[in-house]
Structure formats: C-alpha cells, structure tokens
N, C-alpha and C positions, 0 to 999 in steps of 0.2 A: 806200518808207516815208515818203521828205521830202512827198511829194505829200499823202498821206493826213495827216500829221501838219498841214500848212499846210490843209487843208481842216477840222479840225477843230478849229483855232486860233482859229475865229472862235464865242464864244457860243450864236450863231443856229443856225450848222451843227450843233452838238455836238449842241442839244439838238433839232434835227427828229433826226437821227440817232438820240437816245434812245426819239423819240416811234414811227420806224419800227422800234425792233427790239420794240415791244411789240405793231403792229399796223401792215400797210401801208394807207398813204392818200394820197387825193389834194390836191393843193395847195392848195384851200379849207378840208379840215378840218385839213392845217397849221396854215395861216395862221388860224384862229380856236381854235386851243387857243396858237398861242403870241402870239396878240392881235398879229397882225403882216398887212400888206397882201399878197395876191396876188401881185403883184408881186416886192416883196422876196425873197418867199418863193421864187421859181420862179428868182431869180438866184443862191440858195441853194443849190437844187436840182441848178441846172447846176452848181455848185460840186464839189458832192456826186457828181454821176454822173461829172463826167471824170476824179475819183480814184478812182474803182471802189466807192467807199463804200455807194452807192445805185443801185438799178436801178429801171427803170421797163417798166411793162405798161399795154396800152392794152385798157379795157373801154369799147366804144363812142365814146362823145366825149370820155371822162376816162382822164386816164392815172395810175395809181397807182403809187406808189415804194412801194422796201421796202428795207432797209437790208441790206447783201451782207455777212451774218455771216462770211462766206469771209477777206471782207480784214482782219476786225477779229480772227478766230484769228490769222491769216498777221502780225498787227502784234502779237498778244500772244507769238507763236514770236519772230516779230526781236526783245522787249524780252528774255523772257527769256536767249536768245541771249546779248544785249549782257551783261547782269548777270552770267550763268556767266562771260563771260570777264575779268571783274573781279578784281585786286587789290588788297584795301581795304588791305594792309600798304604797300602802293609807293608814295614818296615819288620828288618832282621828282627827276632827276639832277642839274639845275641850281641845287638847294633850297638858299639861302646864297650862292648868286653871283648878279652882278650880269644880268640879261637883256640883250639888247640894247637891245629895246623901251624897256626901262625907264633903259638907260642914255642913249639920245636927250631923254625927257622931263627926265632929271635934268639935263645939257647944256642941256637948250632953258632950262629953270627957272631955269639960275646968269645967263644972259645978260641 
C-alpha cells in the first residue's frame, strides 16, 4: 500500500491514473491531454507500473497502459480495513502527561 500510495502522491501520476481508468493510451495521447512532454510523461509511467498501478501492452511500435483497477480495489479493501478497525472514542494513555519528546524540547527551550 506505501508503494502505491507514494506513486500517486505526485499530481501528474494521479491524474494519468484518472486519464487510464477511463480509457487506455499511449504516452503521446497522455502527454497531450495533460499538455505535458513525452518524456515526463513515460518517467511517470515507470512510476506508475513498478507500483503495479498501471500495466502496459504492446500494439506494434506503441505500447499502451491502462490502469490495474485490481490494486486500486485491493487499496480501497486496505483503507476500509484501516477505518473498521478505529476507535474514534480512544483518547492518548498518555493524554495530560508530559511525553518525552516533548519533555527534551521543553529542556532544550529553558537553556
């Protein structure tokens, strides 16, 4: 999930991402619906496929991606996951004492 989440942390990724789960394309018509260079775009790309987010197929000299709805359920199952096991009533243990963390800055601050 960290993989997938850091690949789609960048603007650029997200929204080819969007662009292939409506239609797959190859990385000139990317790069001219997100008014972005070839280039950019295909180092996006490899961003994109070694989180498993995007696959690629090869029709003669062009290779098309298409976005792997697979991992984007598989990362909607891990959030809900996360949420089920939440308790929104559960307060710090520590809630009113002093941390440690915080007791070094307080120390560093009087010197």
């Amino acid at each position: 999930m960290v993989k997938v989440c850091r690949a789609l942390s960048c603007k650029k990724r997200f929204a080819i991402v969007q662009l292939l789960l409506v239609q797959e394309s190859c990385v000139g018509a990317i790069a001219e619906k997100l008014g972005a260079s070839q280039s950019s775009v295909s180092q996006h790309l490899r961003v994109l496929r070694d989180s498993g987010l995007v696959t690629d197929h090869r029709y003669g000299y062009h290779i098309h991606y298409t976005a792997n709805c697979e991992i984007l359920e598989q990362m909607m199952d891990g959030f809900s996951e996360m949420l089920s096991n939440t308790d929104n009533g559960a307060e710090c243990p520590r809630k009113g004492k002093l941390c440690a963390e915080d007791a070094i800055v307080e120390i560093a601050g009087t010197n």
